[in-house]
N, C-alpha and C positions, 0 to 999 in steps of 0.2 A: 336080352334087353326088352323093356317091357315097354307095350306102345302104347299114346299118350291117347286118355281118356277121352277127349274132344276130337275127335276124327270123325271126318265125312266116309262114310261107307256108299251113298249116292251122289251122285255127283248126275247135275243137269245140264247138261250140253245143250237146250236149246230154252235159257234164261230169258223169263217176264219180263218187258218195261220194267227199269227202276224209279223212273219219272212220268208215271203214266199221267201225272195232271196237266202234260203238254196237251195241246189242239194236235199236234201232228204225232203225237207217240214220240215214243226214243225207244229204238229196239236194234241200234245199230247197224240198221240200213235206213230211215227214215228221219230223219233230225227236226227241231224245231222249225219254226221258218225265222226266228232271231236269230237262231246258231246260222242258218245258211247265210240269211244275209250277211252277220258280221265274215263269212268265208267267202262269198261273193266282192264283198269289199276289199279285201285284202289281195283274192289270187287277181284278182281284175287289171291289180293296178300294175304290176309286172315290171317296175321302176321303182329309182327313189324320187323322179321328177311326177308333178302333179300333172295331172292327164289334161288336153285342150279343152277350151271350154268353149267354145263356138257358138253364132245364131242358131245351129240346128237342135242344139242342143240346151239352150235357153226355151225355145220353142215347145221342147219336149216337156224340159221340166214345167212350163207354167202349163201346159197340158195334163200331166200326172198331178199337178195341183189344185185342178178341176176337177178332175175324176176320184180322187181321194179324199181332198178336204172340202170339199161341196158336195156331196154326193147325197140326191134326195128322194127321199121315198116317199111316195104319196099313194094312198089306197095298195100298202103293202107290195106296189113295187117301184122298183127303183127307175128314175127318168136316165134314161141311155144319152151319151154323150159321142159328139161325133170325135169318131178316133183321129183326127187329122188337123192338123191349122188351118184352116180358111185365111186367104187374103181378102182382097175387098174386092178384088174382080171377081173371083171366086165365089163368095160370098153372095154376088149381087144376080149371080147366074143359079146360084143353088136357090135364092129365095124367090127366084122367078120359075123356078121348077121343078119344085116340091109338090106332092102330093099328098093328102090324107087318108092314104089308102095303102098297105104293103101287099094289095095284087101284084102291082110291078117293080115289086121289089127297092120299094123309095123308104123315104123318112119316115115314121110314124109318129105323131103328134103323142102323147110333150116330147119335146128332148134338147138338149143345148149343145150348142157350138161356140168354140173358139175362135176367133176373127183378128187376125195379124194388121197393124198397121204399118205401111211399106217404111215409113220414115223413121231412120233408127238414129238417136240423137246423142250427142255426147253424154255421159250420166253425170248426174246430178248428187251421188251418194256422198257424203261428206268424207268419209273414208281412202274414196278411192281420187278422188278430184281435183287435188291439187298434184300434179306429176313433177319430175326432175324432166328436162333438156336431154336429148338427144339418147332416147332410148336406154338409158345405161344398163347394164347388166347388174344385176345385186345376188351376194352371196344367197344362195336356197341351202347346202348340205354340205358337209365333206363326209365323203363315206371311203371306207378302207379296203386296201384292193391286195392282193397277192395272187403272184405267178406263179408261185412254187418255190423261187429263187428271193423274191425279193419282194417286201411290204413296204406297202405307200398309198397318200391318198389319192382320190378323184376329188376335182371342186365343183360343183352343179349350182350356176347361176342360171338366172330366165332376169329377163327384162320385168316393171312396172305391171299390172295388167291394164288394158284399157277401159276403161269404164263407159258405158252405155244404158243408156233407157230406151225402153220397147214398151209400145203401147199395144195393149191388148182388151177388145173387145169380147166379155162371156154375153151370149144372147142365151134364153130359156125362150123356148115357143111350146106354147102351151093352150090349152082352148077351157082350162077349166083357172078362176082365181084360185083356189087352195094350193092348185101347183104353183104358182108364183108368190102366193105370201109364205110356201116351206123354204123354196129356196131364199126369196129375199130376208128370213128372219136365220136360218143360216149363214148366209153372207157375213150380214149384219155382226152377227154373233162371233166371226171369225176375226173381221176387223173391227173388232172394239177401240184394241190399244193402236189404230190407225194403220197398221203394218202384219202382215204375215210372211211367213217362208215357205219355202220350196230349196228341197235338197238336189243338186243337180252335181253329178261326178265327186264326190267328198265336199261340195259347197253350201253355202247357206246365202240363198240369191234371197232379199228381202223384196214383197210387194206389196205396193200403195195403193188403196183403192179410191180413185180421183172423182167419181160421180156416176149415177142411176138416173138414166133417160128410158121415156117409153116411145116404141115403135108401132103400134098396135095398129092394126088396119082395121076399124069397123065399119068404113062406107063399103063395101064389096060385096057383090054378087054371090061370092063364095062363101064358104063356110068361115064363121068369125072367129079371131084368133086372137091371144095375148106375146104380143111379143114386147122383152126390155129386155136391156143391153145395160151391161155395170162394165164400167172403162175402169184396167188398171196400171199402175205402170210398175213394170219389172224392171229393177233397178239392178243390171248385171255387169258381168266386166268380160272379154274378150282375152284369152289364153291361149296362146297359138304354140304346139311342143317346139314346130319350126325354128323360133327363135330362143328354144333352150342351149345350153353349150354346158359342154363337161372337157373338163382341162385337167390333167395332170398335174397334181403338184411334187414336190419333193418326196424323192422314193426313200431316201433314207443320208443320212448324217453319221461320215466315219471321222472320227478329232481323233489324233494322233500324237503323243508325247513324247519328246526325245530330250536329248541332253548331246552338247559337244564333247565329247569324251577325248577328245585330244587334249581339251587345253585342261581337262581334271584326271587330280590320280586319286586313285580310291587309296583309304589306308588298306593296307595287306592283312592287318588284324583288324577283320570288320567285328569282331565279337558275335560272330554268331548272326547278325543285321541280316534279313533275309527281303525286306520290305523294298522292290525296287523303285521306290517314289521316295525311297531314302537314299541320299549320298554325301558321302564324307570326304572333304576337298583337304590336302594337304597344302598349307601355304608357308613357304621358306621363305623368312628375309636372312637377305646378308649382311655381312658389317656393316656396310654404309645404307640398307635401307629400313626406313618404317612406317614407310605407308605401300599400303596394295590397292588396286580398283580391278572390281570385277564388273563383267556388264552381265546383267538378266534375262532373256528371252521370255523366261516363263516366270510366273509368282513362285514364289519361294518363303520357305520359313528358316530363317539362318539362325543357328544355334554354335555355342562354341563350345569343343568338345573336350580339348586338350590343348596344354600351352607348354610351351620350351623354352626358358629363358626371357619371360617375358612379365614382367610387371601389372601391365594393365592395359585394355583392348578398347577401343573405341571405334564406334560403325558412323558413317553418313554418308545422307544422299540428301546429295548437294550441299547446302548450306544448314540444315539441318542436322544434328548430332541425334544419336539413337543409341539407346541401351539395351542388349541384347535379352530374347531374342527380339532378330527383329525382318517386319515382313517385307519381302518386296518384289513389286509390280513387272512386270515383262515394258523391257526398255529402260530402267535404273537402272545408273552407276551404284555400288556398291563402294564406297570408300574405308579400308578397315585400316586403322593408325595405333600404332602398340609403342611401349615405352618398354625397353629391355631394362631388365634385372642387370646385369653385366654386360661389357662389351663382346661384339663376337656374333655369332649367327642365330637366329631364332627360330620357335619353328610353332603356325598354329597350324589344331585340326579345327574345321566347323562342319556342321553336319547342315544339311540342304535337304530340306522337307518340299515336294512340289504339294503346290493346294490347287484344287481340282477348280 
């Protein structure tokens, strides 16, 4: 057998980047930073319930929203941002205690901070604001569960979220104007259409930028500084896992079909009939009768198969007359009335189809 013309005779065991126009390579140990993040997001979440969303972490995010989408560079570098929330006590102790000098390891002039205000107020989002009474639980997922034995769902409700606005102060301290018209035309440029976001745990927390005051101290002894302050307010919601709940629902559904096999005889010569949702009832009247009633359990498709002596067959249920075949419902009487050919005994077969 002759080998095929296109064969690799070298073979490279230690293969190029296929996608080397990434920033970070792909060489199968080193991946995008889009690949990691979309795998960051995914293994993180380690549920099918959405992860809590808390003050600490509203916090964070309007902090990653400073540091990312305001982020400004003046004279080729970039103005450093304090890693942390300031409150206003805090706040009021760091700007009494700053220095212009990193001998001792302080702030070095420009750089901005975040500044929390304590007062967290109901929010105001139009989305989230009008709530239902008493917490109620609403359907989030039904996801599918097996033991090995037996499949069935889980139900995963969480309550409403509660909605909140937090006010937060960006200050920029700076000593030169350039540094403050980069950031203030950045700003500017971000809330145009009045509103921005910030993604915090799979969320999209929208924020308003409410007004630009200046703080600047020029009567002072000390070296002269530009400081303002842009107030905004994060309009977030409050998602505690606490009050999530997962409940079992219905693990599975067995319906069962029978027949009273006493009060029926099958005929002996089924012709072969192998289909058990088919049955063929024998009914004998004698001299004196010609009417039958049968009662239904289950829907049925009644059909007449063979007749003996027997002229002409009539069905009802109730006061209704019906011309075969004919269906009927679980709890009908079945009323069948024959007119014999001659006097003497008669005999029908009807064949009973159940409908599913």
């Amino acid at each position: 057998m002759a080998l095929p013309k296109k064969i690799k005779k070298n073979l490279n065991i230690t293969p190029e980047p296929v996608q080397g126009h990434y920033p970070d390579g792909y060489n199968g140990i080193q991946v995008p930073n889009r690949r990691k993040e979309l795998f960051d997001l995914i293994s993180d979440d380690g549920t099918f319930l959405p992860k809590s969303l808390l003050h600490a972490d509203l916090d964070r995010g309007m902090l990653d929203f400073v540091q990312k989408q305001l982020e400004v560079v003046a004279g080729g570098k970039k103005i450093n941002v304090v890693d942390r929330i300031l409150t206003l006590q805090r706040w009021a102790e760091f700007s009494q205690t700053w220095k212009f000098s990193t001998e001792d390891k302080n702030v070095e002039l420009p750089f901005i901070v975040v500044v929390r205000n304590p007062d967290v107020q109901y929010g105001t989002n139009p989305a989230l604001q009008y709530t239902i009474p008493d917490r109620k639980q609403f359907h989030y997922a039904k996801v599918p569960t097996w033991d090995g034995n037996r499949k069935g769902y889980d139900i995963y409700t969480i309550p409403q979220p509660v909605p909140v606005d937090i006010i937060y102060d960006v200050k920029i301290i700076c000593n030169r104007m350039r540094e403050l018209n980069t950031f203030n035309k950045i700003t500017l440029q971000k809330f145009t259409s009045r509103q921005a976001y910030t993604f915090v745990k799979g969320h999209y927390i929208p924020i308003i930028m409410q007004s630009i005051g200046d703080e600047s101290k020029i009567d002072t002894e000390e070296r002269r500084y530009y400081q303002q302050s842009y107030k905004f307010q994060l309009q977030g919601f409050l998602l505690d896992e606490e009050e999530f709940e997962v409940k079992p629902a219905i693990n599975r559904s067995l319906v069962l079909y029978g027949f009273d096999e006493p009060n029926r005889k099958r005929e002996k010569r089924n012709l072969g009939e192998k289909n058990p949702d088919k049955v063929r009832t024998v009914i004998e009247f004698d001299v004196l009768t010609t009417v039958k009633t049968i009662d239904y359990v289950y829907t049925n498709n009644v059909t007449i198969m063979r007749i003996s002596n027997i002229d002409s067959v009539s069905f009802s249920i109730g006061s209704v007359v019906l011309s075969p075949p004919v269906l009927v419902s679980g709890g009908d009487k079945l009323t069948i009335t024959i007119v014999k050919t001659n006097p003497g005994t008669s005999k029908l077969i009807i064949q009973e189809t159940l409908v599913a």
